[in-house]
C-alpha positions as CSV (number, residue, x, y, z in Angstrom):
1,X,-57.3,-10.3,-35.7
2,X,-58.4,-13.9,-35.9
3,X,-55.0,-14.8,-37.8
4,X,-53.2,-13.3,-35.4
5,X,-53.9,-14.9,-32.5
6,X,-54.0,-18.4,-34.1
7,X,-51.0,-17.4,-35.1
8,X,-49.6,-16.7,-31.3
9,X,-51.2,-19.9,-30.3
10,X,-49.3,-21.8,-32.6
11,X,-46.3,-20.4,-31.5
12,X,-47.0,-20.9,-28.1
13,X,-47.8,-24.9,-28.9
14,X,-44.6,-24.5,-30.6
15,X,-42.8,-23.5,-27.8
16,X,-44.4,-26.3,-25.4
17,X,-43.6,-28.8,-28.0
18,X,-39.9,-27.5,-27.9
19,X,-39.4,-27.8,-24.3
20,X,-41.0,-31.1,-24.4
21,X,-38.9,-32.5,-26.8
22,X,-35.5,-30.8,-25.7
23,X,-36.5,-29.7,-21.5
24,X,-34.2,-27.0,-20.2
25,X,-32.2,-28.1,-17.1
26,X,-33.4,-31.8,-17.6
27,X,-31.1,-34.0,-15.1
28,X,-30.6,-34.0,-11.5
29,X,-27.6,-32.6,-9.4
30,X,-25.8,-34.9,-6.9
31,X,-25.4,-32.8,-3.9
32,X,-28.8,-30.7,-4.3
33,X,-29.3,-28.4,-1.3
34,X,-33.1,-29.4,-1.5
35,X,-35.1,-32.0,-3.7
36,X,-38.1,-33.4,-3.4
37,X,-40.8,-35.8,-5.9
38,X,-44.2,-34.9,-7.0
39,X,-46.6,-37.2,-8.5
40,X,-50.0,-36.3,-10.4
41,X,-51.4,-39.8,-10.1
42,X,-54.6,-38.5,-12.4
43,X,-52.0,-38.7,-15.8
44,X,-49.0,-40.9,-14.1
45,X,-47.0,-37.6,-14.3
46,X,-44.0,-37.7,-11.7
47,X,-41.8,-34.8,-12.0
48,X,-38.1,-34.6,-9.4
49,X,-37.0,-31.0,-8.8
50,X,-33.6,-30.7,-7.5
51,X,-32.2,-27.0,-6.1
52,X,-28.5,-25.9,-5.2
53,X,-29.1,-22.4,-3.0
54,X,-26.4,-20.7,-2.1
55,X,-26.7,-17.5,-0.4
56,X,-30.6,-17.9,-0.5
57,X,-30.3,-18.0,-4.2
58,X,-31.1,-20.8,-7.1
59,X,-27.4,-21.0,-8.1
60,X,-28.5,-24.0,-9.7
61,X,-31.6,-26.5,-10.8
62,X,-32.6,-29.6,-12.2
63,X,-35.7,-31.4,-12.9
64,X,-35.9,-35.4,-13.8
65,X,-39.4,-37.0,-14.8
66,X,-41.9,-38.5,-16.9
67,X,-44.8,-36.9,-18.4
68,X,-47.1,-35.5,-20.6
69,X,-46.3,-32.5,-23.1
70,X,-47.7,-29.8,-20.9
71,X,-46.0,-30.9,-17.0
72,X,-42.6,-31.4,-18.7
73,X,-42.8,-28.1,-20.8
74,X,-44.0,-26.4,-18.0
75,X,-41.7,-27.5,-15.8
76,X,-39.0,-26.8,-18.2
77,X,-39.8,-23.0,-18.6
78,X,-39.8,-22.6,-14.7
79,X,-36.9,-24.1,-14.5
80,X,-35.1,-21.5,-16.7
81,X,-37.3,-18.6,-15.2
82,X,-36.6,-19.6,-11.5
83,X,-32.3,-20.1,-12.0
84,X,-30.3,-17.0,-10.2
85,X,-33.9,-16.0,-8.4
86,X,-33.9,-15.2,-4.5
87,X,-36.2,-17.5,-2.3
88,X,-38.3,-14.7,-1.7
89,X,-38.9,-14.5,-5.7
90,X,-39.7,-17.9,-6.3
91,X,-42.1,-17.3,-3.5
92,X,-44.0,-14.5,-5.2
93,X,-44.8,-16.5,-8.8
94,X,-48.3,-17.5,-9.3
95,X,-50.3,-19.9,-11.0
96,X,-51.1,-17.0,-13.4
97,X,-47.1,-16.8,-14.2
98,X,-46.8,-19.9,-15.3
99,X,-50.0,-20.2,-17.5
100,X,-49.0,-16.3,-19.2
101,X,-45.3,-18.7,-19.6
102,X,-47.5,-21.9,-21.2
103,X,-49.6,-19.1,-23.5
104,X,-52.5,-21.4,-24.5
105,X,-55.6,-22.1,-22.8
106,X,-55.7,-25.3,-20.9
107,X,-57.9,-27.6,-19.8
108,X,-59.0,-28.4,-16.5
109,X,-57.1,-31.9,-16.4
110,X,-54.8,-30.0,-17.9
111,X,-54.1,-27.7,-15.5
112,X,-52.8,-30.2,-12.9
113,X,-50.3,-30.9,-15.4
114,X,-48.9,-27.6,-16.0
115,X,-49.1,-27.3,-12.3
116,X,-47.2,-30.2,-11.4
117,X,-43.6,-28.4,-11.8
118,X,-45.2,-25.1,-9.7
119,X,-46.2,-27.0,-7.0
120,X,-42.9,-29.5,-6.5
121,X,-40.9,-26.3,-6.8
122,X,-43.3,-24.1,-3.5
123,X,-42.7,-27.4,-1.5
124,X,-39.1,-28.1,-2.5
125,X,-38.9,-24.1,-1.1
126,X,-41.3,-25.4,2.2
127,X,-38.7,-27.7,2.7
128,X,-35.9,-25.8,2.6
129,X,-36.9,-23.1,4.8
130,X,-38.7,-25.7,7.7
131,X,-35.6,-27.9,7.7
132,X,-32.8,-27.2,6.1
133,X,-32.2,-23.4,6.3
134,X,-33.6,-24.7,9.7
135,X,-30.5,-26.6,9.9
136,X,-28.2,-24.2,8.4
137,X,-29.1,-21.3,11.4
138,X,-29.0,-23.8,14.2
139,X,-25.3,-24.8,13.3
140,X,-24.6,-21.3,12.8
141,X,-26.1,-20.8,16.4
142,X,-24.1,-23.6,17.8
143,X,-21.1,-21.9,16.4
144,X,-22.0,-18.8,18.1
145,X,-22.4,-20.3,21.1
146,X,-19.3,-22.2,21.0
147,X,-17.0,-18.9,20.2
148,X,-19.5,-17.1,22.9
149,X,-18.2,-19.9,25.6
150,X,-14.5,-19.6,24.4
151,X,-14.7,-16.0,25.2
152,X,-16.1,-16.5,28.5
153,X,-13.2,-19.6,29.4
154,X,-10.7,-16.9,28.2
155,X,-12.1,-14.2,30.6
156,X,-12.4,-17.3,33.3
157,X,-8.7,-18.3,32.5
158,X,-7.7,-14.5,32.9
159,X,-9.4,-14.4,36.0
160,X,-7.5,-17.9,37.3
161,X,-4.1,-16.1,36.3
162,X,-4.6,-12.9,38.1
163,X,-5.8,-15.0,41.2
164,X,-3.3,-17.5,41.1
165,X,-0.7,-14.4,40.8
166,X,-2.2,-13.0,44.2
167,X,-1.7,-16.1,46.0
168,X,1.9,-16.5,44.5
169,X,2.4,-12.9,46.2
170,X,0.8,-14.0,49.6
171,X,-2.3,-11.6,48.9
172,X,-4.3,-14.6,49.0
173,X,-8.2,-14.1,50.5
174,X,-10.2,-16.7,51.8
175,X,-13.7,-16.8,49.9
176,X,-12.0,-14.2,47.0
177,X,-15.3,-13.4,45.0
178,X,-13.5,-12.6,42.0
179,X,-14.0,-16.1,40.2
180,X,-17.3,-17.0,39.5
């Protein structure tokens, strides 16, 4: 039983190793929907997350960085878990999610660093909901109001016509309470 879990350990450090070396989604995105910067300043690690959402969905995301084996690898792994997830997904994974992804145990320094991608991507999300989905319903709202004061000018206009008719007809009222 020993063997085998130094076995599944060394695959695990394989795996970190791999994403270190080649990082999944490593880049950034020119027109992201949401981005934001994280620094660890206890390791200098500095990790960039940049989301596209479309329809409340990760339809696309890049990270750019520096950093040690562990915050790059990390970040790496969420990045390839988190692509085609709802908001509402990305909201539910843990801590715990991303250390059963990592596989080894960590240290406590450590920790911050595998953190590092976990926490840019909740506040990247923070962001997009306070101001930018924010953004995105107010315009739509604006929109709605526009149409909703087209409708009533129409029903205003309509109004005018059929009042302006009567007077053309001589059926004019003084004080006619049909325009409001």
């Amino acid at each position: 039983m020993e063997l085998l879990l130094d076995d599944m350990e060394l695959l695990y450090k394989e795996n970190i190793l791999e994403h270190y070396k080649s990082p999944r989604n490593f880049g950034r995105i020119k027109n992201p929907t949401t981005h934001h910067r994280e620094f660890n300043p206890l390791c200098g690690d500095e990790i960039e997350l940049f989301l596209v959402i479309k329809g409340n969905k990760i339809a696309d995301v890049k990270f750019h960085g520096q950093g040690c084996a562990i915050s790059r690898a990390s970040v790496s792994m969420l990045t390839e878990k988190i692509k085609g997830k709802s908001i509402e997904e990305l909201k539910k994974i843990t801590k715990e999610d991303l250390f059963e992804m990592i596989g080894v145990k960590l240290s406590a320094v450590r920790i911050k660093c595998a953190l590092l991608g976990w926490d840019t991507m909740r506040n990247s999300i923070s962001i997009f909901e306070r101001y930018v989905n924010k953004e995105d319903k107010e315009e739509k709202e604006e929109n709605n109001n526009i149409t909703n004061n087209n409708d009533s000018n129409n029903n205003n206009k309509g109004q005018l016509d059929e009042l302006l008719e009567d007077v053309d007809e001589g059926e004019f009222v003084e004080n006619d309470n049909r325009i409001k």
